[in-house]
N, C-alpha and C positions, 0 to 999 in steps of 0.2 A: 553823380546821384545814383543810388541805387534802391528799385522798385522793390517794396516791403520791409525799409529800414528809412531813418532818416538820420543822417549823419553830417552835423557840421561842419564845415571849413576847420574851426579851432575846438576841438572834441577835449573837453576837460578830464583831466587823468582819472576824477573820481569812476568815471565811466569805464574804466580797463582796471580790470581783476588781473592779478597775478597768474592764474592761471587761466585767462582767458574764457574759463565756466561758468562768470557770473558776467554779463553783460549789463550796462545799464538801460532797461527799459524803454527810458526816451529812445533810445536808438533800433532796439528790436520790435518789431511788430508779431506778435502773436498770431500763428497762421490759423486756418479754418481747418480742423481736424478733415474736414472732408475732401479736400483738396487736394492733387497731383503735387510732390512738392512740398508735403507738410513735413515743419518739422517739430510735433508734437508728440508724443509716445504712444502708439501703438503698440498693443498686450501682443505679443508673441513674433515683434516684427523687430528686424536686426537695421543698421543704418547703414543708408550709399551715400555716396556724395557723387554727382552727377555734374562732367564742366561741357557746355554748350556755348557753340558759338562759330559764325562764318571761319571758311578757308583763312588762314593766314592770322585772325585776329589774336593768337596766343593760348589759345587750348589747350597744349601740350607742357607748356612753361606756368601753368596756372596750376596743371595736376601734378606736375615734377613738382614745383613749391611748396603744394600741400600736401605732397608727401613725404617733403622733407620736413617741416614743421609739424605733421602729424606721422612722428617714423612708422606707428604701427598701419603702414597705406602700403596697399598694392594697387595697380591700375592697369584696367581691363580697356582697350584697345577698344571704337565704337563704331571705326572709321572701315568704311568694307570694303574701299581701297588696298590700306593698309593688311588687313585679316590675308591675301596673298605674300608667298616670297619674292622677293625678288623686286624690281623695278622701285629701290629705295629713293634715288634720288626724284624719279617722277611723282610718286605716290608721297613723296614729304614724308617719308618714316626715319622718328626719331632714331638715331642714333646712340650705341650702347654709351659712349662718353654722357652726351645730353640725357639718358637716364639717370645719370648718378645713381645709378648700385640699387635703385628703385624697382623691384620685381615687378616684369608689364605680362601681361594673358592676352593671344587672340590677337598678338604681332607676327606677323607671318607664317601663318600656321597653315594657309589651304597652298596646297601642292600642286594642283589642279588650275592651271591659268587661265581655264578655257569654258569651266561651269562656274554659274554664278554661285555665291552664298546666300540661301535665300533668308529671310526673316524671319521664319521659324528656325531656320539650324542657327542665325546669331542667337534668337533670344535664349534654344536649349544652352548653347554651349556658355552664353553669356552669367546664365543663370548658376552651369555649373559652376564656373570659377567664382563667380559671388560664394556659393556654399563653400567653397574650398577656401577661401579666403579668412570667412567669418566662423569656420571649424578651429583655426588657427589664432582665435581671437585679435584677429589682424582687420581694417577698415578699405571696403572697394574703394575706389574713385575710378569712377566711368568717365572716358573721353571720347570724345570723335566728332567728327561733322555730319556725319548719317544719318538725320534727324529721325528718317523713316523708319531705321534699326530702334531708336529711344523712343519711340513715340508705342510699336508696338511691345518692348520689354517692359514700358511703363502701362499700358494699358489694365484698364480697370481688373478685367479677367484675368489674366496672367498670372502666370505659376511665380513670378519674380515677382508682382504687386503682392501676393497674399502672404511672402516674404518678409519683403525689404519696404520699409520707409525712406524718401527720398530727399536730398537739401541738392538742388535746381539751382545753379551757379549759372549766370548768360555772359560773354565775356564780348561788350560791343563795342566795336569803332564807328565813327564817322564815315561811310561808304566811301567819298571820294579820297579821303586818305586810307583808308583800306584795300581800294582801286589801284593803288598809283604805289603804294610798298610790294602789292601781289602781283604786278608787272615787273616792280623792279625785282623781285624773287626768283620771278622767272626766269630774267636774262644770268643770275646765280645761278639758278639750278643748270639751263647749255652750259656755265660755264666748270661745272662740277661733273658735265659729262649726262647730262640728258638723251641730247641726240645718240650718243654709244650705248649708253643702255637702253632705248628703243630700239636701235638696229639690231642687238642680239634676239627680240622678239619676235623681229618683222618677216612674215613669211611672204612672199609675192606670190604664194597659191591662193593666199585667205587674205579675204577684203571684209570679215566679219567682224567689225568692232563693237557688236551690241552683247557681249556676252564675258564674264570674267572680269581679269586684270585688263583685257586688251580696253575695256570699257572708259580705263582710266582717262584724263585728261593730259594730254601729252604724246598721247599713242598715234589715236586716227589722224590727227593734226600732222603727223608727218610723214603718210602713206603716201603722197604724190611727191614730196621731196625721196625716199627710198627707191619707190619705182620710175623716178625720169632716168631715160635713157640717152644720156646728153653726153660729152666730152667736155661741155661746154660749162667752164668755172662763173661766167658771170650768171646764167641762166640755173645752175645749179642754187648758187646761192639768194636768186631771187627766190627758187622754192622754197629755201630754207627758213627767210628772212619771213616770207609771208606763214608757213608754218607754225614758227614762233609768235607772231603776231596773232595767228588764230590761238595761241594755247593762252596769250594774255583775258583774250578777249573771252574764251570760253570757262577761265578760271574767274572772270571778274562777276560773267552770269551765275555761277555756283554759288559766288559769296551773297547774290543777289535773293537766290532762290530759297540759301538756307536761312538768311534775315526773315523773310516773307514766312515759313515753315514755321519759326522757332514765335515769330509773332503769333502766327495764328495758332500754334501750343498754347499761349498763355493769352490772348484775347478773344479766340473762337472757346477753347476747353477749359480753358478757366484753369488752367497748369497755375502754378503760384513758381515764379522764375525771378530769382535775384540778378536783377540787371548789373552788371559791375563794369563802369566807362573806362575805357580805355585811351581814348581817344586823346589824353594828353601824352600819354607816353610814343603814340607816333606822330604825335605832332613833334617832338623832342625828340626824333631819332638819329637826327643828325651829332648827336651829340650822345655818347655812349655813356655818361658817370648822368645826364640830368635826364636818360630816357630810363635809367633805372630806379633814379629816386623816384618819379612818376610812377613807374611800376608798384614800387613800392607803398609810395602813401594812396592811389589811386584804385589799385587792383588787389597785390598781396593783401595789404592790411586792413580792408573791408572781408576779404575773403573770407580770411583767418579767421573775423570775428565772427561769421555768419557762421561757419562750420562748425569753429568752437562752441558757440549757443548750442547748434543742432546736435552735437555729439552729447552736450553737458545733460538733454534732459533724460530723465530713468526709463531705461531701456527693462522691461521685464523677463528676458532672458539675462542677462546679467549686466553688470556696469562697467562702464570703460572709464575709465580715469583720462583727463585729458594730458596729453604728453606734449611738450616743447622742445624742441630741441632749438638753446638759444643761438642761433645763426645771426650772421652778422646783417642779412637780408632781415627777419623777422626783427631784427633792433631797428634798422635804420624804416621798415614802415612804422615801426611802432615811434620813432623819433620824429617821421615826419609828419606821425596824425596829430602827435600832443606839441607841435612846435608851435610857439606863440608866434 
């Protein structure tokens, strides 16, 4: 189910336009011009598309998608993890393959591992690449987990609201299966080499984890496995074992914290945020051809049609055409909304 749309189980083809521009009614709701979120035409304002949503739930695979179905997309990075080099496999930064050829902005760009990126320097530099995007008559899409980074680039006053009109994507699982895939991620990521790429950071002069990259989730957690000074393999590895169990437990509170944020966006400020359920797709992960077709009819193909609306109406700086690129992904959600 997705909040500000109502979309049947067996959605009748009349309701899907060839090009996706004409949506049918029954299923789009008409947002409140004055709302966080709208996706209504504002005179002199250019369109983002914004994907929200906990650690782990699919963010990055939401914006890759819809930037392959909408070519003319670039995507700006949200996540102030990520906005550092280095430390990819801790920090979960997409990979140049999982880009597929997809131009990203504000992916490892600060040099400096050791000062934070505050929220004014994300939202200037955030702001500039939107310009530079939309000079190119090309489409943002914004991602990350940093809620705090999107809460003040969207804020009323901002150089980027008086901008950009916004389409508010929330990408949610089920906590406890959300829980229990971001555990099992974790023991992937040791095993892709986590613990080697924190050792190359680890300094045993500095015990300062509240600042920079070293901030990330992954780091402090294994400050007393680095510094024991043991011979001893079985005692070694109990640090490491509890380490790792602290990076579960401290990635599970993240996913917790950013659910609670992104709520209170849209029920405390009145944000207008298209919920989009995920939650059959990890319930299906066991199973790779039917955790995709969930993807597909569940996440992709609601997505698409929400963005496609949002793109389709008249933009007063000039008009975008909506572009498809028909992939074999974009068939099979669109086979699996109209399948009787």
């Amino acid at each position: 189910m997705i909040m500000g749309m109502r979309i049947p189980a067996l959605m009748s083809k009349q309701g899907i336009r060839s090009n996706l521009g004409m949506i049918n009614q029954d299923y789009v709701q008409v947002l409140n011009p004055r709302r966080v979120g709208d996706d209504n035409p504002v005179k002199g304002k250019e369109k983002v598309v914004v994907v929200m949503g906990a650690t782990g739930s699919g963010k990055s695979k939401l914006s890759i998608d819809l930037a392959t179905h909408f070519p003319n997309s670039e995507i700006i990075n949200s996540d102030k993890m990520q906005l550092y080099q280095g430390l990819d496999v801790v920090t979960n930064k997409i990979s140049p393959q999982d880009q597929r050829g997809i131009p990203h902005h504000l992916l490892g760009i600060a040099t400096t591992p050791h000062l934070d990126v505050t929220v004014s320097k994300f939202c200037h530099m955030a702001t500039l690449a939107a310009d530079s995007i939309v000079r190119r008559r090309r489409i943002p899409i914004i991602v990350g987990g940093s809620n705090s980074y999107i809460e003040a680039l969207l804020d009323d006053y901002s150089t980027f609201h008086s901008k950009y009109e916004c389409c508010l994507l929330w990408v949610d699982v089920a906590m406890p299966l959300l829980h229990s895939f971001v555990s099992d991620r974790v023991d992937k990521m040791v095993a892709s080499g986590l613990v080697e790429e924190v050792q190359e950071l680890f300094d045993p002069n500095n015990g300062d984890y509240s600042r920079g990259i070293r901030k990330a989730i992954g780091v402090h957690e294994l400050d007393r496995y680095f510094r024991a000074c043991t011979n001893s393999k079985v005692l070694r590895n109990k640090l490491l074992q509890e380490g790792i169990a602290e990076i579960k437990e401290n990635s599970c509170k993240l996913a917790c914290r950013q659910l609670k944020k992104i709520l209170r966006l849209q029920n405390v400020k009145g944000w207008n945020i298209h919920r989009v359920d995920a939650t059959e797709v990890f319930r299906k992960k066991k199973s790779k051809l039917e955790a995709e077709e969930a993807w597909a009819k569940h996440v992709i193909g609601p997505s698409v049609m929400i963005v496609a609306h949002f793109l389709s109406t008249k933009t007063h700086i000039q008009d975008r055409p909506i572009i498809l690129k028909p992939t074999s992904l974009f068939r099979m959600s669109l086979a699996a909304t109209v399948a009787p």
